[in-house]
C-alpha positions as CSV (number, residue, x, y, z in Angstrom):
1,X,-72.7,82.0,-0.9
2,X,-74.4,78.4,-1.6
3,X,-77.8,79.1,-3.6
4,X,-77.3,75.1,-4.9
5,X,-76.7,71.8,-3.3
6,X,-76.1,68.9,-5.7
7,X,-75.7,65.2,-4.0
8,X,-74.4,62.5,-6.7
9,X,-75.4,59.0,-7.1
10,X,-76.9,56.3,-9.0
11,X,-80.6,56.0,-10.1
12,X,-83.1,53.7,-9.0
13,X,-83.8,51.1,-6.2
14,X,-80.7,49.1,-6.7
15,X,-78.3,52.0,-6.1
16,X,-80.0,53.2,-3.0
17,X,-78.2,53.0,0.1
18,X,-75.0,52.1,-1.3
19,X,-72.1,53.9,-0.4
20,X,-71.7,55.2,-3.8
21,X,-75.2,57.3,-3.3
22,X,-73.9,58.8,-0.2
23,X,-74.7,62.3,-2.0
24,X,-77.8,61.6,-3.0
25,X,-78.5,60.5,0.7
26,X,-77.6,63.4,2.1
27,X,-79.5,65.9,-0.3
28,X,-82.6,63.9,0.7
29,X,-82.3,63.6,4.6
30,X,-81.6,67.5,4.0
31,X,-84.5,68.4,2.1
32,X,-86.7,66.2,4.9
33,X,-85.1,68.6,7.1
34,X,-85.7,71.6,5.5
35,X,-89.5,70.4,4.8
36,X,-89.2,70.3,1.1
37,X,-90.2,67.5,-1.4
38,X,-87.7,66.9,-4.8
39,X,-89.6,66.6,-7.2
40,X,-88.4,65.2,-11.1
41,X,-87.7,68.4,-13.4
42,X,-86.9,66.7,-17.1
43,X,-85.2,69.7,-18.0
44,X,-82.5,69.1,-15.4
45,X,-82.4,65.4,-15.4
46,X,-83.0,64.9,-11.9
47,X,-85.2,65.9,-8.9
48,X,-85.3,69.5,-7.3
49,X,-86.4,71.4,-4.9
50,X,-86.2,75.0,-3.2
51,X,-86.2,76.2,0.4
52,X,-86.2,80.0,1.9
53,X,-83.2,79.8,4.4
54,X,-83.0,82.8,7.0
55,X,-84.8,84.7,3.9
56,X,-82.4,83.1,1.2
57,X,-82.5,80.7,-1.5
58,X,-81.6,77.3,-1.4
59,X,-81.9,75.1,-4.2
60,X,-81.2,71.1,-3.8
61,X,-80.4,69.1,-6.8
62,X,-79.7,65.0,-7.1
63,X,-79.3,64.1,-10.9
64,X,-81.5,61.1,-12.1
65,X,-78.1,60.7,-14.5
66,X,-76.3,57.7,-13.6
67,X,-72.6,59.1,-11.6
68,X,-70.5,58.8,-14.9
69,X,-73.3,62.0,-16.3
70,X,-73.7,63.8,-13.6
71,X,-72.6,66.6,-15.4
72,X,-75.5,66.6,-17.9
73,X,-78.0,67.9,-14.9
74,X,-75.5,70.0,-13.1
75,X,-75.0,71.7,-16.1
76,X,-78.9,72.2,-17.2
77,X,-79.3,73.5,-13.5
78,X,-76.3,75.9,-13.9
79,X,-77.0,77.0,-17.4
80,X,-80.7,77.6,-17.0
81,X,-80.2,79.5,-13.6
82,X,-76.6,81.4,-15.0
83,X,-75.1,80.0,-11.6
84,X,-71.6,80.9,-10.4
85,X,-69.7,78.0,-10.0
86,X,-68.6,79.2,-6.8
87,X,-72.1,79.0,-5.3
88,X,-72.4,75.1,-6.0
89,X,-71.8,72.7,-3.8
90,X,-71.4,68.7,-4.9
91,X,-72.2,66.0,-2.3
92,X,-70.2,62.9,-3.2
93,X,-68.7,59.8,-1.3
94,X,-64.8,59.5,-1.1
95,X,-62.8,56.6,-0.9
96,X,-59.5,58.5,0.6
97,X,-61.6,59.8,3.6
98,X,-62.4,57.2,6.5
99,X,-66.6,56.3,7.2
100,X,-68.0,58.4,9.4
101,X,-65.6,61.8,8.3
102,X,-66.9,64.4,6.2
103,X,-64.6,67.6,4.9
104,X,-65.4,70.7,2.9
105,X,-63.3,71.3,-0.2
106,X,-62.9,75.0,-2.0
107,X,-62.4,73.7,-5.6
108,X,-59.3,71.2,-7.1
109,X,-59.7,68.1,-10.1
110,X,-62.0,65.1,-9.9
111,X,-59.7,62.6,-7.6
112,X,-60.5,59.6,-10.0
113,X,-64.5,60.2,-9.4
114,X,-66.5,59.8,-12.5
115,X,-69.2,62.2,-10.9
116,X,-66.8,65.2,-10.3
117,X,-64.8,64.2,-13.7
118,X,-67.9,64.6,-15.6
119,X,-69.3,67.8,-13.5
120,X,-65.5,69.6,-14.5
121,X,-66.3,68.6,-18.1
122,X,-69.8,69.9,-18.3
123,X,-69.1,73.2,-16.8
124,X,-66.3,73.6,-19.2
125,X,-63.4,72.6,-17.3
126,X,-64.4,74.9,-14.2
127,X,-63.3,72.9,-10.7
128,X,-63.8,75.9,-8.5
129,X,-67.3,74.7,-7.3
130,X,-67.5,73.8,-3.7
131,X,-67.2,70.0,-2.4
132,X,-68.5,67.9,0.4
133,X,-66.5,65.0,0.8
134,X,-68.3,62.3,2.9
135,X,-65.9,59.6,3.7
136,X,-66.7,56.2,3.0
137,X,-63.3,54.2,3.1
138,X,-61.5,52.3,1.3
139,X,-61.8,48.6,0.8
140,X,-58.1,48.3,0.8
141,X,-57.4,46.6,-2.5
142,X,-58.0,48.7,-5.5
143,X,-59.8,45.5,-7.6
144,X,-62.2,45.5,-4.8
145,X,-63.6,49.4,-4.8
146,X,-66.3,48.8,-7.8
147,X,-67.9,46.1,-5.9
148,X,-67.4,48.1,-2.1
149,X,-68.9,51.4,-3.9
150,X,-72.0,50.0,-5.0
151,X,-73.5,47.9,-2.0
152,X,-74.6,49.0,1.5
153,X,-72.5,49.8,4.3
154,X,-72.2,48.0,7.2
155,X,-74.5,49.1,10.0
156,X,-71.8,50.4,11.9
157,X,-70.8,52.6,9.1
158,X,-74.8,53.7,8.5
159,X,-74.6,54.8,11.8
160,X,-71.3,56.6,11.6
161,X,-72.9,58.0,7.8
162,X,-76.2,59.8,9.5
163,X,-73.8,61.4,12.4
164,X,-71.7,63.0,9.7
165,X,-74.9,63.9,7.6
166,X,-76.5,65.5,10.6
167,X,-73.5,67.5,11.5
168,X,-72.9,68.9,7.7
169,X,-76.6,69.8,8.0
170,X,-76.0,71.6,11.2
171,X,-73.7,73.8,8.6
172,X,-76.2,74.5,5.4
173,X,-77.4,77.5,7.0
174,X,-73.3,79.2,7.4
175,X,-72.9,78.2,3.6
176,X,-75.6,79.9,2.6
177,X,-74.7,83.1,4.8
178,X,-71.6,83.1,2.7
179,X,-69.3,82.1,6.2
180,X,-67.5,79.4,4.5
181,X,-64.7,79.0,6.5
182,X,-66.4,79.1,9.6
183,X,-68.5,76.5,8.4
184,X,-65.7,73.9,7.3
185,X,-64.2,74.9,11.0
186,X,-67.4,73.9,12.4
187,X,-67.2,71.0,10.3
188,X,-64.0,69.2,10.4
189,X,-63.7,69.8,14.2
190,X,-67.1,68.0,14.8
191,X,-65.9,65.5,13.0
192,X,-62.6,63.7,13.4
């Protein structure tokens, strides 16, 4: 079962709405959905907030950390709360996935991201929290990802990015119903 959603990105105004804050992006259109406002907690270096869903807990979580120390708030949320990894899920943008996919992941290393690299670190080496992958391409030439990862998409892609985000939303409520598998079925044939 999900009891905490964690979407990575960068702080302030000149990361938002790159394709690098993609997790960030979709904790917030989620929390407008769920009628909830993140507010800044110090003690877990980011903005939170909680939601009853069908009678259950939900807690949202998008570090004020810059990606490379996303770890630092993940882990002040965890260790505060005494969280099972396994009920954790991490919001994050992934180069190997085309715009406009999304896809559920159980557990596995960090791929090369810095976010998911320093979330395994925090937590001790754990990898066995919960992923969502939202696919943001690749800009084909490895030199060239710093510079694709931290500006805008194009429209077409912002368009593609708020389908995915509103069909991944569509699947909060299975997560936290512990039907995981149904909900990465529900998932990844929406999207394809």
């Amino acid at each position: 079962m999900i009891t905490l959603i964690v979407g990575l990105g960068n702080p302030g105004t000149k990361y938002k709405g790159t394709r690098h804050n993609v997790g960030a992006q979709f904790v917030e259109l989620l929390a407008d959905n769920l009628k909830i406002q993140l507010k800044t907690e110090a003690k877990f270096y980011g903005q939170t907030g909680k939601a009853n869903v069908d009678g259950k807990e939900l807690w949202l979580l998008n570090p004020n950390t810059f990606m490379n120390e996303s770890g630092k708030s993940v882990a002040a949320f965890h260790n505060f709360y005494k969280l099972d990894p396994l009920s954790i899920l991490v919001v994050h943008d992934d180069l190997d996935i085309p715009s406009g996919i999304a896809r559920y992941k159980s557990d596995g290393g960090h791929g090369g991201h810095n976010g998911l690299r320093d979330i395994i670190s925090s937590l001790g080496n754990k990898t066995s929290f919960k992923r969502l992958r939202i696919g943001i391409g690749h800009p084909g030439d490895s030199s060239k990802v710093t510079s694709y990862v931290l500006n805008s998409p194009l429209a077409s892609e912002r368009e593609a990015l708020l389908n995915v985000f509103e069909s991944a939303i569509e699947t909060v409520p299975l997560l936290i119903d512990d039907q995981w598998d149904k909900a990465l079925l529900n998932l990844h044939t929406k999207i394809r």
